[in-house]
Residue frames relative to the residue before (quaternion, step in Angstrom):
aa qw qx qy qz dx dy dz
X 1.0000 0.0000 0.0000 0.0000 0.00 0.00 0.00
X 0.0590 -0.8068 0.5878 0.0133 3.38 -0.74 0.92
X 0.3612 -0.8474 0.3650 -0.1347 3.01 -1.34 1.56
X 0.1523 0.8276 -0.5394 -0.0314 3.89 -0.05 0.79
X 0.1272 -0.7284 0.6173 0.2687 3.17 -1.80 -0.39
X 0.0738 -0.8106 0.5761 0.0743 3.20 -1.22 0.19
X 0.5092 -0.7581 0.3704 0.1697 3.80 -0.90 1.10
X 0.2306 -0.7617 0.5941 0.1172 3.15 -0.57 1.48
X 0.4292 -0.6444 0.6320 0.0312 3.78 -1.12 1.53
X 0.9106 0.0981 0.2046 0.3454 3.16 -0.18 -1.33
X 0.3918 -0.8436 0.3007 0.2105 3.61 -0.12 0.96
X 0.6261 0.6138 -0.1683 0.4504 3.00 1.71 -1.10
X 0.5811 0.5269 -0.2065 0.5848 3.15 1.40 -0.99
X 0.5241 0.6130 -0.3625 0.4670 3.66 0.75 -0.76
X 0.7317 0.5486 -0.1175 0.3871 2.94 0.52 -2.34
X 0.5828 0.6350 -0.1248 0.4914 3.57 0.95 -0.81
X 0.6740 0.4306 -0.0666 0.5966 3.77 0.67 -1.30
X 0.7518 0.4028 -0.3137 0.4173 3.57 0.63 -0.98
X 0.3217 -0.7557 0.4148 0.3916 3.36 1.50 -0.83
X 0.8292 -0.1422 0.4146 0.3469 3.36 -1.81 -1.02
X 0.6640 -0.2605 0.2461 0.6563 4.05 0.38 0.70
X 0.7285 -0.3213 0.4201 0.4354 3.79 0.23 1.21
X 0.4997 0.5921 -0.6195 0.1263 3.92 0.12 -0.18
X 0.4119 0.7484 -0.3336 0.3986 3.63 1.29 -0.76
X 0.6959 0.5179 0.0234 0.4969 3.30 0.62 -2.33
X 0.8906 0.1359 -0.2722 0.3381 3.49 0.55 -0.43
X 0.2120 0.7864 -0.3857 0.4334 3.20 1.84 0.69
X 0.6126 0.5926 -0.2087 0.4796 3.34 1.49 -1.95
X 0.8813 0.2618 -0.1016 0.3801 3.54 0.64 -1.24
X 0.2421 0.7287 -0.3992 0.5010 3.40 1.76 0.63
X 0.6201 0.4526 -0.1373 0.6259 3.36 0.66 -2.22
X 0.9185 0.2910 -0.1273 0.2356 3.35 -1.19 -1.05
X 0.1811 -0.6514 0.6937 0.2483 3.97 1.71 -0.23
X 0.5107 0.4549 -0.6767 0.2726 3.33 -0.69 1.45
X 0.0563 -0.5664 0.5841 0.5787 3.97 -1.26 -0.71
X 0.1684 -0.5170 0.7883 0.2881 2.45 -2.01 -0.93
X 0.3519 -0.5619 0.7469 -0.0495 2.93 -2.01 1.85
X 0.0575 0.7845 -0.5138 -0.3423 3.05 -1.86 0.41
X 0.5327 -0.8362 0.1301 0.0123 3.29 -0.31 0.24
X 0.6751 -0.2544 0.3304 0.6085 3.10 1.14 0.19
X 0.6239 -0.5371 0.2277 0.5201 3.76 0.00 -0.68
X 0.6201 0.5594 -0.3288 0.4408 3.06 1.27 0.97
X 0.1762 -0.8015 0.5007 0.2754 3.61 0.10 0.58
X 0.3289 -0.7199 0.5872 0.1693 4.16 -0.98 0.52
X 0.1440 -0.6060 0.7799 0.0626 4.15 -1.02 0.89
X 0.2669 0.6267 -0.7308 0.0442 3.20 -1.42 0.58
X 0.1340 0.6705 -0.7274 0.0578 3.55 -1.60 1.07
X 0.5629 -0.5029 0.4656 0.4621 3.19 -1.67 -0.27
X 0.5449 0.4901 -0.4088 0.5439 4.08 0.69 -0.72
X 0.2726 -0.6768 0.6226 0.2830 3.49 -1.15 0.75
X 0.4114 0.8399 -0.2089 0.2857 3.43 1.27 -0.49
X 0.7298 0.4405 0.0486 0.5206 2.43 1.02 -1.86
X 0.6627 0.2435 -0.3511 0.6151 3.95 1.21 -0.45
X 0.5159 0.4166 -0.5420 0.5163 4.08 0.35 0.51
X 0.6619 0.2454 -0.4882 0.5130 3.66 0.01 -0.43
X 0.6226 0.5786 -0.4434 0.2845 4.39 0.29 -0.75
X 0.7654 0.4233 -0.2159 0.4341 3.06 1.17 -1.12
X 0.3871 0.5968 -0.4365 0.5509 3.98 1.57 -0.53
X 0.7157 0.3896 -0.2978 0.4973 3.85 -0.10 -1.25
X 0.8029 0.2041 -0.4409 0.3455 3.56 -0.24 -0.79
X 0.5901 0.7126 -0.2923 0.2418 3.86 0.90 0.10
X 0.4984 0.5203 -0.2550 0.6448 2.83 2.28 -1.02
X 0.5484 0.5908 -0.4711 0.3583 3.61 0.81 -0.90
X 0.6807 0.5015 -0.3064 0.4373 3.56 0.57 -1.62
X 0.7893 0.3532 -0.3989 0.3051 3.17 0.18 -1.17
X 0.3959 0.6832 -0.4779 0.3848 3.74 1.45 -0.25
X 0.7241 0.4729 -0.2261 0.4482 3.55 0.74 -1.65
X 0.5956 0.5885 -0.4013 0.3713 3.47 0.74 -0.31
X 0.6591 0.3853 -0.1849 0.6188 3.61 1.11 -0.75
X 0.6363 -0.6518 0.3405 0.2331 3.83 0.68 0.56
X 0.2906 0.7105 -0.5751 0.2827 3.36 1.54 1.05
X 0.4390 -0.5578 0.6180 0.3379 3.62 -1.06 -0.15
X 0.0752 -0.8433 0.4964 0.1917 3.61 -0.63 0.35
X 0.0273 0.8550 -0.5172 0.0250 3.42 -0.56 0.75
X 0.8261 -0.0803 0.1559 0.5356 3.60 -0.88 -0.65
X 0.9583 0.2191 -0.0100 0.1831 2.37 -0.12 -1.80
X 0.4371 0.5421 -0.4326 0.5727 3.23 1.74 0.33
X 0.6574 0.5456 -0.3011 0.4236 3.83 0.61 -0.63
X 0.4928 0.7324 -0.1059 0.4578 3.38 1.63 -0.37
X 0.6079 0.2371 -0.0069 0.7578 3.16 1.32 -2.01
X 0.5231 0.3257 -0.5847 0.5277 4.23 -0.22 -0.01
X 0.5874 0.5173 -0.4716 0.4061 4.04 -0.01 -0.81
X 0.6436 0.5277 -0.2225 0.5077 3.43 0.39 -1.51
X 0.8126 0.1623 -0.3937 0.3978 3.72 -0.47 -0.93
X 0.4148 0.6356 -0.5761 0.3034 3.71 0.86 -0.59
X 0.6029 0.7323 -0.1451 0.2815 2.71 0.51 -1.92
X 0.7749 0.0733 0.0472 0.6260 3.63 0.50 -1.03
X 0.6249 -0.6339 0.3227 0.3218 3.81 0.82 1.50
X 0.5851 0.4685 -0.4586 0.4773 4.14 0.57 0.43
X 0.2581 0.6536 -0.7071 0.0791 3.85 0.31 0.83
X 0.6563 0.6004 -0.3351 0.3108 3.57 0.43 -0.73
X 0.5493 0.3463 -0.4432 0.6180 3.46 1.49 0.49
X 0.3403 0.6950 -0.5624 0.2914 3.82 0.53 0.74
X 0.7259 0.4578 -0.3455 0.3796 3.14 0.83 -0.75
X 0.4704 0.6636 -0.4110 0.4116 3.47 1.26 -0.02
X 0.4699 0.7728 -0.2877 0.3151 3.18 1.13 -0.12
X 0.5332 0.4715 -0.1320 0.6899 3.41 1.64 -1.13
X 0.2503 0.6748 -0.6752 0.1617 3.23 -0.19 1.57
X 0.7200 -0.4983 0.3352 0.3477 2.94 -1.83 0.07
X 0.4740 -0.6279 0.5007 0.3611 4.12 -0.60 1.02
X 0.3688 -0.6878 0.5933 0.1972 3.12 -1.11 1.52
X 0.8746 -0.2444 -0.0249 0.4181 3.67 0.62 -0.60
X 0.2079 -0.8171 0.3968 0.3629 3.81 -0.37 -0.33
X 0.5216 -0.6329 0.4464 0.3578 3.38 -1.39 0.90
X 0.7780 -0.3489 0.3495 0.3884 3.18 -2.27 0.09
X 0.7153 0.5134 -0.3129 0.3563 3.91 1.38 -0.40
X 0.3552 -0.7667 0.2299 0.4829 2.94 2.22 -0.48
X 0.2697 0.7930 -0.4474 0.3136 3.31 1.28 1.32
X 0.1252 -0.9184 0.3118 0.2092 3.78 -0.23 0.81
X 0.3884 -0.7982 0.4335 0.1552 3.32 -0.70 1.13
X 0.1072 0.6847 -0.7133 0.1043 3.71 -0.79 1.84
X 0.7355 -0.3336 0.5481 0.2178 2.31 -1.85 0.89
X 0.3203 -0.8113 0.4891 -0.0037 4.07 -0.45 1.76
X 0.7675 0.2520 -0.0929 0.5821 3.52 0.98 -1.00
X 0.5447 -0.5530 0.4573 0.4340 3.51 -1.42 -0.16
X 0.5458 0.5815 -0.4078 0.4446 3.61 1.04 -0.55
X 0.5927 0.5250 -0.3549 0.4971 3.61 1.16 -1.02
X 0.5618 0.6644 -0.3327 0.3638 3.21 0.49 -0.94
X 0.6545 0.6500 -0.0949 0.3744 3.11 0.47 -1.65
X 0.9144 0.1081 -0.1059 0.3754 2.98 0.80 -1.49
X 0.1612 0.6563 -0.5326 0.5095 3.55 1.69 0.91
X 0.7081 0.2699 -0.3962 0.5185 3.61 -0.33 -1.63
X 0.4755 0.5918 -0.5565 0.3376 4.25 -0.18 -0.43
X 0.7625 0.5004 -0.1090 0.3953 3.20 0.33 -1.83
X 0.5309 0.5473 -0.3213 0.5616 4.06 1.56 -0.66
X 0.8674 0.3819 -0.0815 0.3085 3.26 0.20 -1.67
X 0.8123 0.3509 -0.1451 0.4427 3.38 1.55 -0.38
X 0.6113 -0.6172 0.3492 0.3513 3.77 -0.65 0.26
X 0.6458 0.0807 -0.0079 0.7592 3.16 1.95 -1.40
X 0.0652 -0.6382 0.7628 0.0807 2.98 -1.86 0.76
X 0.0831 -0.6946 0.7102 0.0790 3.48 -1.18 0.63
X 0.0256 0.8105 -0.5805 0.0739 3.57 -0.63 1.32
X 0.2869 -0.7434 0.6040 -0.0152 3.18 -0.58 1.81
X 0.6072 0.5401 -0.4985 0.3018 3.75 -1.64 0.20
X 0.7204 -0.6372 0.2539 0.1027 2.87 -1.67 1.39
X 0.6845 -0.5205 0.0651 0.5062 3.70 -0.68 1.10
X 0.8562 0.2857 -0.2535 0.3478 3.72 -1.16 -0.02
X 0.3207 0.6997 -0.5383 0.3431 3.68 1.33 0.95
X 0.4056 -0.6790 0.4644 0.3984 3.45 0.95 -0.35
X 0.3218 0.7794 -0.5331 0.0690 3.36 0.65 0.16
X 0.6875 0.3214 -0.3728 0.5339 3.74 1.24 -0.54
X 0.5093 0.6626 -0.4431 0.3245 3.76 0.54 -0.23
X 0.6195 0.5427 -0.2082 0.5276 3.62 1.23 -1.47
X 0.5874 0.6424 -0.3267 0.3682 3.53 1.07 -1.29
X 0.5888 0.6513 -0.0811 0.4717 3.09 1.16 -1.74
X 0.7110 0.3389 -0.2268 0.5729 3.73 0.25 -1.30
X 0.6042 0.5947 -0.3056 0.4335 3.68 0.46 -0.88
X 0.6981 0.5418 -0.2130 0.4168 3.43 0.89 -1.50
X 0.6302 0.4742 -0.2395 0.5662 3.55 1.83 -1.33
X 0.6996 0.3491 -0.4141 0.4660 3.71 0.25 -0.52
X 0.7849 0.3347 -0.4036 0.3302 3.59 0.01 0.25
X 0.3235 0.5493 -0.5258 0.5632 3.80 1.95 0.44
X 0.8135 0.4271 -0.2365 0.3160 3.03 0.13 -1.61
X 0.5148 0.4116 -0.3777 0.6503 4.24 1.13 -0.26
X 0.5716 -0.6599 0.4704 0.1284 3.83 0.29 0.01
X 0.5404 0.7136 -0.3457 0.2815 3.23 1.92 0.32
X 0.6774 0.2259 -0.1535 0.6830 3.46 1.46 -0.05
X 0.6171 -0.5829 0.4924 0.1923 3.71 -1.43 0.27
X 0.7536 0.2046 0.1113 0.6147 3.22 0.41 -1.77
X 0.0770 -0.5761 0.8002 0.1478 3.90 -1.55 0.68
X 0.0826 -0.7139 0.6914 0.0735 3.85 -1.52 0.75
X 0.0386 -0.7252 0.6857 0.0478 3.32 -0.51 0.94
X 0.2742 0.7494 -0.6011 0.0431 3.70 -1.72 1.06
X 0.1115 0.9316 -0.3353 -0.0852 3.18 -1.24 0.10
X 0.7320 -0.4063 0.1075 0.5362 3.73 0.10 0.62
X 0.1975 -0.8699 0.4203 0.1662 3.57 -0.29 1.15
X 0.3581 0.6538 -0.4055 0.5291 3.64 1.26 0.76
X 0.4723 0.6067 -0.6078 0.1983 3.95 -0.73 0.03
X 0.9262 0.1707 -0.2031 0.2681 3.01 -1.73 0.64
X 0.7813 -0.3171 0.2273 0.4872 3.47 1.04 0.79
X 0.5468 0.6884 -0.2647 0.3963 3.48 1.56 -0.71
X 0.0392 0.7622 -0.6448 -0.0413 3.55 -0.85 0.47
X 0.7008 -0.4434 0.3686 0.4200 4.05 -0.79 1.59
X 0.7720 0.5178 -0.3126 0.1951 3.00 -0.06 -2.16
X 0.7973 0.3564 -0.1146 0.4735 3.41 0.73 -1.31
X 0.4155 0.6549 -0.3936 0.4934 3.55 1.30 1.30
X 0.3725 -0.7633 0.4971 0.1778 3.15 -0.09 1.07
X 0.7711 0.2131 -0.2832 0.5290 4.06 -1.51 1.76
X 0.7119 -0.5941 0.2471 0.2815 2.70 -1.22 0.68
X 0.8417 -0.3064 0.1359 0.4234 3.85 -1.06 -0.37
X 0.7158 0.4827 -0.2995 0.4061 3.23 1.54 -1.09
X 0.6862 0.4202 -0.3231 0.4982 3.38 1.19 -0.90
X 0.4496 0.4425 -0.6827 0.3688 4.42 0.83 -0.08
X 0.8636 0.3723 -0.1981 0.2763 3.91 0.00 -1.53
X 0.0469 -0.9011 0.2056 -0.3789 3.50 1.37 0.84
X 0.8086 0.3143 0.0735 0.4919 2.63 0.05 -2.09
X 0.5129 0.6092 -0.2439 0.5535 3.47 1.41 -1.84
X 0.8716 0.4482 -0.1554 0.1237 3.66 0.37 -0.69
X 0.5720 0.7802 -0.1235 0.2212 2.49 2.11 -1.04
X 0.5316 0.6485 -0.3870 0.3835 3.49 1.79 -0.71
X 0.8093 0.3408 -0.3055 0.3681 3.26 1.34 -0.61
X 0.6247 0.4302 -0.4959 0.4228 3.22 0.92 0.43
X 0.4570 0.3908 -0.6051 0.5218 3.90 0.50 0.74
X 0.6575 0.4720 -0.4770 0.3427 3.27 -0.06 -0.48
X 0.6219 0.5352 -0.2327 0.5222 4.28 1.23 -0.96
X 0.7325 0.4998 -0.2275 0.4023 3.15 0.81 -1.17
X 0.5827 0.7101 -0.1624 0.3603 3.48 1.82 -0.55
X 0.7005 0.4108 0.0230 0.5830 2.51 1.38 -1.89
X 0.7974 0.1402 -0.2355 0.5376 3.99 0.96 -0.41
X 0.6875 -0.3407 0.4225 0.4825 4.32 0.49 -0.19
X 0.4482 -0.4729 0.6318 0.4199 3.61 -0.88 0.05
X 0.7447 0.4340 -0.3532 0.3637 4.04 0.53 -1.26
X 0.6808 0.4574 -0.3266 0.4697 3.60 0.49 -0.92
X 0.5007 0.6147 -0.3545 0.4958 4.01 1.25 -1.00
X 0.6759 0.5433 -0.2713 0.4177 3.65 0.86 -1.35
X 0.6975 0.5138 -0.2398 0.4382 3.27 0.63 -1.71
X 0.6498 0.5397 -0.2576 0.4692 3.91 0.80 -0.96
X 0.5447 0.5710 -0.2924 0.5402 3.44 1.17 -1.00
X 0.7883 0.3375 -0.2517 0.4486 3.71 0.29 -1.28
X 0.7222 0.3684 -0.3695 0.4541 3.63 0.66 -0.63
X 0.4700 -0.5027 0.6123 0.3891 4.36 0.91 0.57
X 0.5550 0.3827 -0.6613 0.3291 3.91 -0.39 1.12
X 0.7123 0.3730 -0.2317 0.5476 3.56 1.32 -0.06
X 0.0847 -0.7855 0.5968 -0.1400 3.90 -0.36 1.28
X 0.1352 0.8284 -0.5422 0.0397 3.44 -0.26 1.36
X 0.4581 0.7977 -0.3510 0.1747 3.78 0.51 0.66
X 0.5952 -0.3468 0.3502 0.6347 3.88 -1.21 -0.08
X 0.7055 -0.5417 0.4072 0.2074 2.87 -2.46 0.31
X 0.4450 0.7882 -0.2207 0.3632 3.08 1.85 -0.46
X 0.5942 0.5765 -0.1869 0.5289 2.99 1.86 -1.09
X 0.4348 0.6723 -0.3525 0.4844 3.61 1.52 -0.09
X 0.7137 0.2349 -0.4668 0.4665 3.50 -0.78 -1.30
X 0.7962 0.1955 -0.4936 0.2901 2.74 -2.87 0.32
X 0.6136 0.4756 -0.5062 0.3757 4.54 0.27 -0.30
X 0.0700 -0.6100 0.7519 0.2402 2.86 -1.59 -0.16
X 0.1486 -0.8364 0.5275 0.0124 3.86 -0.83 1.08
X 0.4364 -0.6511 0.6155 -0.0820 3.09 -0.88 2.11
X 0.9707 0.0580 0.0914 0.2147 3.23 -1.03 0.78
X 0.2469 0.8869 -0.1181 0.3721 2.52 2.34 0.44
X 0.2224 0.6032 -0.7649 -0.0399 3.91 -0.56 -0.10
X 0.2374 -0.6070 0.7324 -0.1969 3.10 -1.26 2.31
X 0.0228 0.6514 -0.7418 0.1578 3.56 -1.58 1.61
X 0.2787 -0.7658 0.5525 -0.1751 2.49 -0.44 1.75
X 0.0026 -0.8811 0.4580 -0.1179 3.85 1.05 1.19
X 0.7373 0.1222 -0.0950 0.6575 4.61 -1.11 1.06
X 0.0895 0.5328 -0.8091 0.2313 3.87 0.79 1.01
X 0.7298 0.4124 -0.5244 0.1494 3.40 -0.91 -0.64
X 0.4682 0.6482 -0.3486 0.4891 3.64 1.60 0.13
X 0.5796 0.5727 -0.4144 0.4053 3.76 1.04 -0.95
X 0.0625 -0.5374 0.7260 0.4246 3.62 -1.53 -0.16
X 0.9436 -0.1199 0.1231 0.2831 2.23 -2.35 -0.41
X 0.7920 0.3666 -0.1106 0.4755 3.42 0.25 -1.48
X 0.5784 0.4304 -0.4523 0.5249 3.86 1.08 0.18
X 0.6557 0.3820 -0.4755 0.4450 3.80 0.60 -0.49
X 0.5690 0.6018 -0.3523 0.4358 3.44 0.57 -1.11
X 0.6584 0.5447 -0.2886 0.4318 3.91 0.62 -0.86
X 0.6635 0.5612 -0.1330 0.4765 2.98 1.33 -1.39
X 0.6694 0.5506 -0.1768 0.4663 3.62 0.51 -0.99
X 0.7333 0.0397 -0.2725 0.6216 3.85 0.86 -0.61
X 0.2109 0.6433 -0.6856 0.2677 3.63 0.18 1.24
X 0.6639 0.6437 -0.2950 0.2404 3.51 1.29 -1.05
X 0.0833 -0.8924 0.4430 0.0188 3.74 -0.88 0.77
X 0.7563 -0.5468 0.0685 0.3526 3.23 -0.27 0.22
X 0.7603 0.0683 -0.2520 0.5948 3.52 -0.87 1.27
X 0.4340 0.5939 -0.5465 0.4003 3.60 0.88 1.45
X 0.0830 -0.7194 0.6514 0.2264 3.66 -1.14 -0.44
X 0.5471 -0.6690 0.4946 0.0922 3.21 -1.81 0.73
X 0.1963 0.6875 -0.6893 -0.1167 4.01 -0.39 0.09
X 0.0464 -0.6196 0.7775 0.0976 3.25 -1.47 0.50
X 0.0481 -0.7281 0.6821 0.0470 3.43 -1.17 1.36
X 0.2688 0.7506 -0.5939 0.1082 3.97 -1.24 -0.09
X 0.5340 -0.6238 0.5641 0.0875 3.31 -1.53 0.53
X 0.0259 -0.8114 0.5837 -0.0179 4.13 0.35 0.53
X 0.4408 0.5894 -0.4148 0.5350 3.37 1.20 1.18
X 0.8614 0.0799 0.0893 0.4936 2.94 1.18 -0.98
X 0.0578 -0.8778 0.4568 -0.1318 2.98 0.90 2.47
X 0.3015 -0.7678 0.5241 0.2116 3.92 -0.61 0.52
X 0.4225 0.8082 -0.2434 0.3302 3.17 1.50 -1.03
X 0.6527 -0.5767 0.3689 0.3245 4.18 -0.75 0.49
X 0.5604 -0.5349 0.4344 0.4595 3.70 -0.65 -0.20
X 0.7499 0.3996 -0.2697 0.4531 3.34 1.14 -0.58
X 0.6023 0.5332 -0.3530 0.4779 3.46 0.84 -0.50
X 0.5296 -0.6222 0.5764 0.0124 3.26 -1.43 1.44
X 0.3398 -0.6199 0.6627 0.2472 4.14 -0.64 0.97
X 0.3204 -0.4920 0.7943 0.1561 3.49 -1.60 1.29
X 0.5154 0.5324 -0.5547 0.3783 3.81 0.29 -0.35
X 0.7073 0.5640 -0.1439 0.4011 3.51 0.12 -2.19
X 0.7986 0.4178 -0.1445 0.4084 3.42 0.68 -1.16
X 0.6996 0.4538 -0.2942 0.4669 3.10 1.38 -0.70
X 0.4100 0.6869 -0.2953 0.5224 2.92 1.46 -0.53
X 0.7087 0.4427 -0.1887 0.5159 4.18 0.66 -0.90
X 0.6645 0.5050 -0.1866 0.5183 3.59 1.15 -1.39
X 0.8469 0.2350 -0.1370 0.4569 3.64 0.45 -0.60
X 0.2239 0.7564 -0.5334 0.3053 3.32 0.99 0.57
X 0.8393 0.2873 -0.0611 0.4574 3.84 -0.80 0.30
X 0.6721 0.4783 -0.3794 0.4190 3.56 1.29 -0.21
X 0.7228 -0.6089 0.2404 0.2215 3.01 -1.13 0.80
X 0.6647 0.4650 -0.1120 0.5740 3.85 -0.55 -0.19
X 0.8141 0.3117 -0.1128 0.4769 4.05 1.27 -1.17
X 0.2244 -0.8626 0.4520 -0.0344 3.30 -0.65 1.50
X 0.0332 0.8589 -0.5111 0.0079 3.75 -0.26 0.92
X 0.2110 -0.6667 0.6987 -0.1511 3.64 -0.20 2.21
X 0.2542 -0.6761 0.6860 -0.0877 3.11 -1.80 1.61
X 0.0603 -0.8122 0.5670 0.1231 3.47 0.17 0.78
X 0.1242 -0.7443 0.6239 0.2032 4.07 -0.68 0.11
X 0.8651 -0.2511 0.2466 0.3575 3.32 -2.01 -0.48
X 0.6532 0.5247 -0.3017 0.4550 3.44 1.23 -0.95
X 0.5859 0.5924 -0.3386 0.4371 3.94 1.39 -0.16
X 0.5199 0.7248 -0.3274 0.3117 3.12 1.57 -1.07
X 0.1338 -0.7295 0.6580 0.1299 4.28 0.31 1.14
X 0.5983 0.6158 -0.4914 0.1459 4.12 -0.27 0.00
X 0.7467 -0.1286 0.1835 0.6263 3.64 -0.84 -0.78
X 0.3525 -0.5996 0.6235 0.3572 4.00 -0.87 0.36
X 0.5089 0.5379 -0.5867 0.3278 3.43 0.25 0.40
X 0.3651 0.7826 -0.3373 0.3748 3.11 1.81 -1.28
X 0.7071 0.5719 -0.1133 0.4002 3.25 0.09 -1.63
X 0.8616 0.2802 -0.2277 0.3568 3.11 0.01 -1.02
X 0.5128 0.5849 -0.2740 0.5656 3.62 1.75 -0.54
X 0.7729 0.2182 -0.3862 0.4537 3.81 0.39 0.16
X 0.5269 0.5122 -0.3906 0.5545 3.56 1.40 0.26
X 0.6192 0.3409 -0.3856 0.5930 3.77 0.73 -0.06
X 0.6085 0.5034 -0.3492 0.5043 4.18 0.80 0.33
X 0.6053 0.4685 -0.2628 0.5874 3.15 1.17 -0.80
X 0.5966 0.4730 -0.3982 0.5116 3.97 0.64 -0.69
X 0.9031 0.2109 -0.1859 0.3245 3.25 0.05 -0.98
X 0.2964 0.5500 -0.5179 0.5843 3.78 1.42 0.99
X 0.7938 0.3373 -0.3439 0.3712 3.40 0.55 -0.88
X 0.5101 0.5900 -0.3222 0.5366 3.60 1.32 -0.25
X 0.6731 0.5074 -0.1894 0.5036 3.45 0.72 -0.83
X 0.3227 -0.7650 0.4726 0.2955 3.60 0.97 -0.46
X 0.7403 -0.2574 0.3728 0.4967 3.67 -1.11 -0.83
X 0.5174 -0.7188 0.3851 0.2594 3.07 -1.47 1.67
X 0.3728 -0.6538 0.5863 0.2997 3.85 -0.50 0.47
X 0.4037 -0.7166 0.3874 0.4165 3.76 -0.64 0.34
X 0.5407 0.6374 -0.4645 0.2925 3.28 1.54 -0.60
X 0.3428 0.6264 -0.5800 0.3921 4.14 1.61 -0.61
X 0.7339 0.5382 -0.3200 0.2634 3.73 0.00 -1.69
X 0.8239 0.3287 -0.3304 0.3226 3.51 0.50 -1.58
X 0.6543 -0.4684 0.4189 0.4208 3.77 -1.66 0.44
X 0.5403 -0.6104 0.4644 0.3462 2.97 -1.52 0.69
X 0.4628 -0.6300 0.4403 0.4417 3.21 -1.23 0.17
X 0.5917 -0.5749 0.5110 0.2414 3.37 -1.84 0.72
X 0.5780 -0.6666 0.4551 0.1202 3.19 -1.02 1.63
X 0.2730 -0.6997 0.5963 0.2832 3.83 -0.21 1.14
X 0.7466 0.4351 -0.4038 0.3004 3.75 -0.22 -0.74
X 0.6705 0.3993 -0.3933 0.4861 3.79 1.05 -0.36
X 0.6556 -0.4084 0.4274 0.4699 4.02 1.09 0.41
């Protein structure tokens, strides 16, 4: 049996780290087959792996020092401190306590959660374009979104435009039932919860009527040129060629670009080429244009989350390269009509 300790400072901060009935605390000793005691002002790790109480005690330390700087601790940060321990990068935990990109209408503040997140916020400061790739729940359009509000709200742009291909998942408009506003709607809705979060349904409204808010398909794009713009360009991996390309020199001056999408999960024909993928190849190395890969370890949802696009990833990679015939629709059965 192998034995540490470690010095508890501060109760709140304790109180914090340990969580909700220990749920925090027993997350630590799930992972790591260790316990933990506390003690007086000392908190005890014991397991049989020594391993296993050096990585318990690393994690619950980055944790503290998280809580010390006024993180909240919950799952899912206790999750990713596991993780970097885990693979020898705790000492970028503390990077973790960044700086709140913005706060909603409830006065909840939105950071960046991971280091990959991280990563790609400062992208989104420093660059004109960002194209942020990785698999659902990285936040990559959510950040886009908060990002989009802290620079209305600092007064650095005029207008936020949120759009995105109105095609996904086999779907085709036509065979949607109402007219044009209520087919693309649906296509739309991630980004308006996400607006409606971050400014009120009223203040969302009010922005909406005065044209400083622009939620629509990309179609609604060709022929503009947009001044002053923060443009999110959300399911790029749906665009082809000649829609991203359209998209891209829409930009104008004193605007910026996010492009967010998932190249896991093309909707697009067997023949038709991602403007994501490609653009993604074509703009590599140019200046001013950033391209951030978020992965599974970015993924801030349910840890089940997690573990379901890492068991996809295993078996793409087992599977080898997609054949296009994976892509095309089956063929329709003559005997069922």
């Amino acid at each position: 049996m192998t034995e540490q300790t470690i010095s508890l400072e501060r109760l709140e901060e304790t109180i914090n780290v340990f969580g909700s009935f220990d749920e925090n605390i027993r997350i630590i000793e799930h992972e790591m087959g260790v316990t933990v005691v506390s003690r007086d002002s000392q908190l005890k790790v014991a397991g049989e792996n020594p391993e296993g109480v050096m990585f318990a005690v690393k994690a619950i330390e980055n944790l503290m020092t998280l809580a010390s700087k006024g993180e909240a601790i919950n799952e899912q940060n206790v999750r990713y401190i596991i993780q970097l321990v885990r693979e020898g990068r705790e000492e970028q935990a503390a990077q973790l306590a960044g700086d709140v990109i913005c706060v909603t209408a409830k006065g909840k503040p939105i950071k960046a959660k991971t280091l990959g997140q991280k990563k790609y916020v400062q992208a989104i400061r420093d660059n004109v374009v960002t194209v942020g790739v990785g698999p659902a729940g990285t936040g990559k359009t959510y950040l886009a979104v908060a990002a989009a509000v802290a620079a209305f709200r600092a007064k650095e742009i005029n207008r936020i435009i949120l759009t995105r291909p109105a095609v996904e998942a086999g779907e085709r408009l036509g065979f949607l039932p109402g007219d044009l506003q209520s087919k693309v709607d649906p296509y739309l809705r991630p980004l308006y919860d996400a607006l409606f979060e971050m400014l009120g349904p009223e203040t969302y409204q009010k922005y909406l009527e005065r044209g400083n808010i622009e939620v629509a398909p990309l179609a609604y794009m060709r022929g503009r040129t947009l001044d002053d713009s923060f443009i999110i360009l959300d399911e790029a991996q749906n665009t082809s060629r000649e829609q991203m390309k359209m998209f891209l020199t829409r930009l104008g001056f004193g605007s910026k670009i996010v492009i967010t999408g998932d190249i896991t999960q093309i909707d697009l024909p067997a023949d038709k080429i991602s403007g994501l993928r490609e653009a993604m190849r074509v703009l590599k190395g140019v200046e001013d244009i950033a391209i951030l890969r978020l992965n599974e370890s970015d993924v801030v949802r349910h840890a089940l989350v997690q573990k379901i696009i890492k068991a996809y990833e295993v078996d793409e990679e087992k599977r080898g390269p997609k054949k296009d015939e994976d892509r095309r629709p089956a063929k329709k059965d003559k005997r069922w009509g």
